[in-house]
Each structure stands twice: as structure tokens, then as C-alpha cells.
N, C-alpha and C positions, 0 to 999 in steps of 0.2 A: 416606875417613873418613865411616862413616855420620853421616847426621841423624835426630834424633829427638825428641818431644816426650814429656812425665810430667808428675809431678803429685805434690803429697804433703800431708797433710793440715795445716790453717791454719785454724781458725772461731774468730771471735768471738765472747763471748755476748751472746745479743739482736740483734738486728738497725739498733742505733745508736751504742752508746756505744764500740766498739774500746778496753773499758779497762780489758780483764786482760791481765794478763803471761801469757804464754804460751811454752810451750817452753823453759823453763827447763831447762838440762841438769847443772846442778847446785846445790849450798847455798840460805842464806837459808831457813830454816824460815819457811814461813808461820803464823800464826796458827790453831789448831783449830778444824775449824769443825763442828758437834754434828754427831751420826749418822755411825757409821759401817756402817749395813746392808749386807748383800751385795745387790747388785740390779746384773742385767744392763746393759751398754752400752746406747745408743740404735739399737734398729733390729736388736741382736742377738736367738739365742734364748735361749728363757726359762735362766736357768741352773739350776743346784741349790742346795738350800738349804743353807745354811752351821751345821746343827745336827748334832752331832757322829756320825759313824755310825763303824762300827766297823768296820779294814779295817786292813790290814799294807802295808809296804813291798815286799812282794811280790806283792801285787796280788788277796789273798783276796777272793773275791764270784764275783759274777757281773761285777763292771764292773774297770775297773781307774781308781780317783781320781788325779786331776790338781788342781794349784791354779795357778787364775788370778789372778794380785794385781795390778792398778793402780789407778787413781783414777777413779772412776764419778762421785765428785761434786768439789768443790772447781776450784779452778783449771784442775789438768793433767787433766783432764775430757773437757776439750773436745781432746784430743790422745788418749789414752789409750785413750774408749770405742773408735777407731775401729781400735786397736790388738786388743784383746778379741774386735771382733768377723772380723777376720783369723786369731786363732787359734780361734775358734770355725769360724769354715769349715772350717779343719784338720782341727778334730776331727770335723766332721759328714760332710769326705771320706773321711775313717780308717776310720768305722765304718761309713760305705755299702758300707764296699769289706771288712767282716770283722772290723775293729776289729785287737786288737794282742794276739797269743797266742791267739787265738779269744773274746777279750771285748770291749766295748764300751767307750769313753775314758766317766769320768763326772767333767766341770768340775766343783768349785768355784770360783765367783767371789766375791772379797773385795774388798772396798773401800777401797783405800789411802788414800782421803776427800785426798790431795794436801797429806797430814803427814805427814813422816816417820818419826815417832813410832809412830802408827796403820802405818806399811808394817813395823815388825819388830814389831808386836803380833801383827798380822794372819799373818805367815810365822811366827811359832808357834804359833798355832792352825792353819794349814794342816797343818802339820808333827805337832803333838803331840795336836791333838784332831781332826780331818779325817783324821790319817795318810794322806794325799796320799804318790804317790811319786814325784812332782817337783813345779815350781814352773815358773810361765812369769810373768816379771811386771816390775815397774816401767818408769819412764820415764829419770825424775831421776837423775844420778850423787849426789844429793843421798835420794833413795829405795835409790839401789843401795847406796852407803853403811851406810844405817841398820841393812839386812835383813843385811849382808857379816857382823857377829859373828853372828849366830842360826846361817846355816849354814854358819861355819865350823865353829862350836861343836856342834851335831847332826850334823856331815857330811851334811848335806844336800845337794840340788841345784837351781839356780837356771840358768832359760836366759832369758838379755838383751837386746834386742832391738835396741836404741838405739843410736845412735854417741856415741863418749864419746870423752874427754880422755887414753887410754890409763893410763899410769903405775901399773899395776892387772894380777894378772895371777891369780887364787883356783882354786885345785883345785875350788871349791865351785862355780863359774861357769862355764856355756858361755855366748860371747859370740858374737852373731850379727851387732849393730852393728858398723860401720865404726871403726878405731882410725884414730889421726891420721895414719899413712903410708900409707893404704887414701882418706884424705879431704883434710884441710887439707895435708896437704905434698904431692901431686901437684896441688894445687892453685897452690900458692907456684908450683911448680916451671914448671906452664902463664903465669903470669900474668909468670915473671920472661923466659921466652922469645917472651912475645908481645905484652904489654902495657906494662911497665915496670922497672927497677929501684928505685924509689922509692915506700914504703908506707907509709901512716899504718895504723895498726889502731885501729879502735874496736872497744869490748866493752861487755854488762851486766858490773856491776858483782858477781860472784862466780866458783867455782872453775874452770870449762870455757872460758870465754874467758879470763881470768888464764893460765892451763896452756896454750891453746892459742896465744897471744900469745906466753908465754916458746919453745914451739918455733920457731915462724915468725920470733921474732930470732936465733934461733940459727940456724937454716936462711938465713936471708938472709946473715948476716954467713958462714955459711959458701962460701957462693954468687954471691960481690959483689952482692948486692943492700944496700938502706939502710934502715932504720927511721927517718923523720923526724918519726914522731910517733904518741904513743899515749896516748888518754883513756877511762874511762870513764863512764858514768852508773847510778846503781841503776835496778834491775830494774823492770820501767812506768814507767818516767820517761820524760815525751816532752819535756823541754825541750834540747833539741838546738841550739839556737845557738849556744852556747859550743861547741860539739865543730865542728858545721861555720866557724865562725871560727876555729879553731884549725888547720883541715886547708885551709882558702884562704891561710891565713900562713905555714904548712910544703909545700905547693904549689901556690906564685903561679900556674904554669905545667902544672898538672895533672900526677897522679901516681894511682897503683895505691890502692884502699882496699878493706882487709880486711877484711870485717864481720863479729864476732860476738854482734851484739844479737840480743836476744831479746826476742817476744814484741812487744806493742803501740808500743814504742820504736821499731820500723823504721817503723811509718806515718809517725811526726813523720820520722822521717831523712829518710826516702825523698821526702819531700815537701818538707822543709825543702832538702834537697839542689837538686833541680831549682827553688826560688825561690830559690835562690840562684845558681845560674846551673851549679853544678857537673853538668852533664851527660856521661852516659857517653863520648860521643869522647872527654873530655879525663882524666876522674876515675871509668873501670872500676871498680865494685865487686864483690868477690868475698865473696859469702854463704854461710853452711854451714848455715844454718836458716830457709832463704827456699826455700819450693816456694811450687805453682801458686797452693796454695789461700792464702796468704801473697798472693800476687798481689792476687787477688782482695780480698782487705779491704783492701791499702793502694793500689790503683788501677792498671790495667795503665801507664797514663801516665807511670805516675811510676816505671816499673820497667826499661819494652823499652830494650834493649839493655847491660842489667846480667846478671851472672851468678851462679851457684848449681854447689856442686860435690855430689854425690851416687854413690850406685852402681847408684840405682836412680829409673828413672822409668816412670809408668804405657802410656808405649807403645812400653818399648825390644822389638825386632822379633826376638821370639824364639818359639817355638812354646808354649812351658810359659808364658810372658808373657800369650797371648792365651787360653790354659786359664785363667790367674789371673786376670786381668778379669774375661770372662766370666762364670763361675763368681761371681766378687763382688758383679760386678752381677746376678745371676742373684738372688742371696741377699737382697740388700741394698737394690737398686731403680738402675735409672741413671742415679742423678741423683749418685750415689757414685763417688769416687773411689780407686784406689789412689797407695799412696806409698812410700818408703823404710823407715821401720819398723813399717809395715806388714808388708810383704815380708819381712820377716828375722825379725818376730812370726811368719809363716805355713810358711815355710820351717824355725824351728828346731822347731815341732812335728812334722815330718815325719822329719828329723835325729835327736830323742828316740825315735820308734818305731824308724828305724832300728836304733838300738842297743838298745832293747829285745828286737829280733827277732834281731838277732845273739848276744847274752848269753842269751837264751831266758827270761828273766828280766825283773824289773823293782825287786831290788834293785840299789841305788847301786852298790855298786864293780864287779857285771859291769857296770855299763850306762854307768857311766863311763869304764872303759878300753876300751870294746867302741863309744864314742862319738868317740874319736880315730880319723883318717883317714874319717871318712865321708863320702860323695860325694852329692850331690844336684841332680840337674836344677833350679835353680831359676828364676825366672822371669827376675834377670838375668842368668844364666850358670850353667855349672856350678862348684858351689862344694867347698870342702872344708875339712872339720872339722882344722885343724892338732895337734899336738903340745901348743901353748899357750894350748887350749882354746878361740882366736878363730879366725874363720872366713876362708878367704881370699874376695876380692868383685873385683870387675869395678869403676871407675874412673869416673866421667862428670862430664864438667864440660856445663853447658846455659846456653845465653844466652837471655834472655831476648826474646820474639818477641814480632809486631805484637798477634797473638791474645791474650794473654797465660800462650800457654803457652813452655814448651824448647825449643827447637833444639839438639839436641845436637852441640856441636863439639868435642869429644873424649873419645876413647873408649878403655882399654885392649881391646886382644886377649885377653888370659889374665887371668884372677883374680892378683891380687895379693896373695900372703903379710902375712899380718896380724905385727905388730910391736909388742906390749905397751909394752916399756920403748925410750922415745927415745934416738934415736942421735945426736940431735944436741943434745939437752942434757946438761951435762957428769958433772951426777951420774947417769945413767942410761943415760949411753954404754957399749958394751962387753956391757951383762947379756941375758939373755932368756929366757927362760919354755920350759919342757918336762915338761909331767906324765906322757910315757911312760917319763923317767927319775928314779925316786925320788932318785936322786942328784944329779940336777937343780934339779928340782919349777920353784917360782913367781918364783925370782930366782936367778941363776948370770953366773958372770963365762966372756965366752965364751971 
């Protein structure tokens, strides 16, 4: 079983106060916040300007238009530029190397400004006045959401990057995030053969840990494991002693805890935790939104020897891995790091030419069915474009090290088949997703 160490991006803003939420993976509409200009990530290149130019779904010009949609300012900001500027490598390798039908990618970047509202304003104007012939973009199941009726309703196309809460499966979507049997259930699965049978879950307080909470008790009850306790707090809330008194009174004698907080809420935990005595020999926690750079703002001390599940860390030992660094830091400067959806931002733009060079084309429907089965070297494995429009991915669970980077102690061998609709919760048992058969499509009873 190799070991390995990654990284995945975690900044706070400003350099004291640790006190945005961050990494929200879904709901809770934040507040508007003025401006929504297009203006490139930190550190990327310049983009194009977002003033209406005249092009078709086929890719008339000399360039062929792409839209980039997430949040350059607001909150998911601090998550998202570094997202933009991974698919901006993309495209600047795309067209080193000839571009896509013999023209050149030309981004539009849009500013999702980290409101929801603003992410399906912005995907019709990419869509109906940019006439973009795709879409690479959000963060949030809370942004994926918003933008889901715009292109249902244009048939449009929208490629995902994120790992998300599954129960979700759109002909309009390719999904390049990890679904929750690709993430949090081989995760349950490690933690109930090595660690414990008895879990407390904590979560922020909205739709992705809710979702992901209700699988992991079905899965355990399916598995003899135990749910002895589950609380949660809104989204930047750091008062955390009630939840860790809660989880010292459901395990006197240490027990497995599942974490799904987000954003600034794990500094207070992860801190609160170790003063209060719960340390990892006794009380393992299991993170799905804790990498390196997460480390780093809430303090390595209070981290080593906790764990984090992903599929993707910045030095799993692959050859197209050490092309991807490289390359990033070549771009970017090396003081940058790569991370998880990063990696599945940078990979599904390579995914989209593929199908455009296959379809020969660059409208939607060749390049959507000519977008199933595709293969791609990617940095953690080789992947592949399934039937159900999510991608299958490689597995890693990392513990936390003296450094404050990964250790990675397990690993699948093969990519693992991506799985929309849960099999272990009871309304979503049985169904599953196939868009190579119209008979099929996005929900069927198997």
C-alpha cells in the first residue's frame, strides 16, 4: 500500500481573523454583495472581457468561446480563484499544442460574486449573449443548483468540478467531482474496518452534510456499525462546546467522528477537540473538506494524526501528476499548490476537447454523446467519462502527518464507478442514471 502526501486548497482572508466560512458545498444563500464584474482569479491570466461578441454554438470565428463561471469575489473566492486558474492552464495547454479543430479556446470569465442568484444570471448571459459552447464552472451544490434550470431549459452544457452530495444526475451536467461512493462511503467503509464501530457525525448546518449524514446512517446500520450521535452548527459558527460535550457523553471511552463542517467552524473544533482532551488515538476523525492548506489555518498541532478522504492529493506518484505540478507551479509560482478540485477543474477541460475532436464539432448533442466513455490520463489515475455523465476516480483516504502534510494509507487500485442515486438510502435504492440510453436517461429503476 503506497504512501503519499497532497494538498488541496484552504486560505483564509487576511492573514488574522479565520472568519469566513468557507467551502460551503451547499444552500444558505449568502447576502449580495455589489459588483459583479468579470475579473480574472488571483495569479491567473488576463481573461476576456465579458462584452457581448458574436459567435454560435459551433464555434464560428477564429476562437472557439468557453465560459468560466465561479466566484472571483465574495466568500467562495478564496476557493474558487484557484479552481479558474487550473482551468485556465487547460486551456493555455490546449492551445500550445493547436487548440481544438484548428482554433484557439477563448475564456470568458464571469463572476459568480458567491450568490447564487448572480451564478444563473451570469450562465445566461454566457449562454445567450457570449454564445459560449460550454460552461466550466461553480463550486457550491448551492450554485450548481441555481444555474441546473438555465441549462436544463437551453440544453446547454455545464462541466462540475466539485464533490457533491450525489442524489443528482442532469443530461445538462458532466460531473467530474467525486459522488459519495467514490468519497464518504469508502471512507465509512475504511474507518468501520480499522477504527471503530461507533460514530458521532457532526456537520454545518445545511444540504451536503444533512445528505451526507443521512447516507453514512444508512450505511452503518447497514454494516453493524452505530450512529450514537449527531449535531449540528450554522455555517462560521465556532462555538463548538456544546457539540464536543455532546460527543464526550455519547463516547465516554472514544469513538470514530465523521466530520462534515465547513469552512472556519473546524479551527474552533479542531482546537476545541484537543483541549479537551479528545485526541486522535482515542477519537479518529474523518474529514471530507479538510486538506493541507485547511491544515495550515487551523494549525498542524491540532490536526497530526486525523484523517481526510479524497481522490486526489498534490503528490500522488504518477507521471501525468508530476506534468500537473510542475506545469502549475511553472504558471503560478511555487509557493502554489495543487488539490482535489483543482484536478477535476483541469482534467474535465481536456475531457470537453476530447469530445469535441471526436464529434468534429462543437455543438451540444455530438459533443455530448461523443463525451460518454472518454478516457483520460489524469493526474490521479486514469479516468473515465461513464454512461451517467460522472466520472469514475481513484479513492484515498490520508492521515494526517508530523509535517502537516498526508500520508496516504489507502488507496484503490482501479477507479471506482461513480454512483448518482444512493443505494443505501431507501428512496434512492435500486435507481441509476444512463444518458447513452434515452430509455433510461437521469433516473430508472434498475
Amino acid at each position: 500500500m503506497s504512501h503519499q502526501i497532497g494538498r488541496r486548497k484552504f486560505i483564509l482572508y487576511g492573514s488574522a481573523a479565520l472568519g469566513t466560512s468557507l467551502l460551503l458545498k451547499a444552500c444558505t444563500t449568502p447576502p449580495p454583495e455589489s459588483g459583479t464584474a468579470s475579473t480574472p482569479g488571483a495569479g491567473s491570466s488576463p481573461a476576456t472581457g465579458a462584452s457581448p461578441v458574436s459567435n454560435t454554438t459551433s464555434g464560428g470565428g477564429d476562437t472557439i468561446k468557453v465560459g468560466i463561471l465561479h466566484s472571483l469575489s465574495g466568500t467562495m473566492s478564496i476557493s474558487e480563484k484557484s479552481v479558474v486558474d487550473a482551468e485556465q492552464l487547460a486551456i493555455e495547454e490546449i492551445n500550445a499544442a493547436g487548440g481544438v479543430l484548428g482554433k484557439q479556446i477563448e475564456a470568458v470569465v464571469e463572476d459568480g460574486n458567491s450568490d447564487w442568484p448572480t451564478f444563473a444570471e451570469k450562465a445566461k448571459k454566457l449562454i445567450d449573449q457570449d454564445k459560449v459552447v460550454t460552461v466550466f464552472g461553480c463550486w457550491t451544490s448551492a450554485s450548481r443548483k441555481a444555474v441546473l434550470p438555465v441549462f436544463e431549459q437551453k440544453k446547454h452544457m455545464l462541466w462540475y468540478p466539485v464533490q457533491y452530495e450525489g442524489q443528482e444526475c442532469s443530461q445538462n451536467i458532466f460531473y467530474t467531482g467525486a459522488a459519495p461512493n467514490q468519497q464518504i462511503e469508502p471512507a465509512v467503509d475504511w474507518l468501520l474496518q480499522n477504527k471503530g464501530k461507533e460514530f458521532f457525525l457532526v456537520g454545518s448546518n445545511y444540504v451536503f452534510p444533512k445528505t451526507a449524514n443521512t447516507i453514512i446512517k444508512a450505511q452503518l446500520a447497514a454494516k453493524g456499525g452505530k450512529t450514537v450521535g449527531e449535531d449540528y452548527i450554522p455555517l462560521g459558527n465556532t462555538e463548538v462546546a456544546p457539540i464536543i460535550a455532546k460527543i464526550k457523553k455519547a463516547l465516554p471511552n472514544g469513538g470514530v467522528i465523521f466530520n462534515t463542517l465547513n469552512g472556519d467552524s473546524n479551527v474552533a473544533f479542531f482546537k476545541g477537540m484537543q483541549e479537551a482532551g479528545l485526541t486522535p488515538d482515542k477519537y479518529p476523525t474523518m474529514s471530507v473538506s479538510v486538506a493541507e492548506e485547511e491544515i495550515k489555518a487551523i494549525g498542524k498541532e491540532y490536526l497530526v494524526g486525523h484523517y481526510a478522504a479524497w481522490n486526489y492529493f498534490q503528490t500522488v506518484d504518477t507521471p501525468a501528476n508530476k506534468k500537473f505540478v510542475e506545469a502549475f507551479k511553472k504558471k503560478y509560482g511555487d509557493d502554489r499548490v495543487t488539490n482535489d478540485p483543482m484536478e477535476a477543474a483541469y482534467i474535465m477541460v481536456y475531457l470537453w476537447k476530447q469530445a469535441v475532436e471526436k464529434a468534429k464539432t462543437t455543438d451540444l448533442e455530438p459533443v455530448r454523446k461523443a463525451a460518454i466513455g472518454q478516457t483520460f490520463d489524469a493526474p490521479e489515475g486514469q479516468v473515465t467519462l461513464e454512461n451517467n455523465h460522472h466520472l469514475s476516480k481513484f479513492v484515498r483516504i490520508g492521515e494526517v502527518a508530523d509535517d502537516g502534510l498526508f500520508k496516504i494509507v489507502f488507496e484503490t487500485k482501479t477507479a471506482v464507478k461513480p454512483i448518482p442515486w444512493n443505494q443505501f438510502v431507501a428512496d434512492t435504492k435500486g435507481f441509476a442514471c444512463d444518458w447513452s440510453d434515452p430509455n433510461k436517461g437521469g433516473k430508472y429503476k434498475v
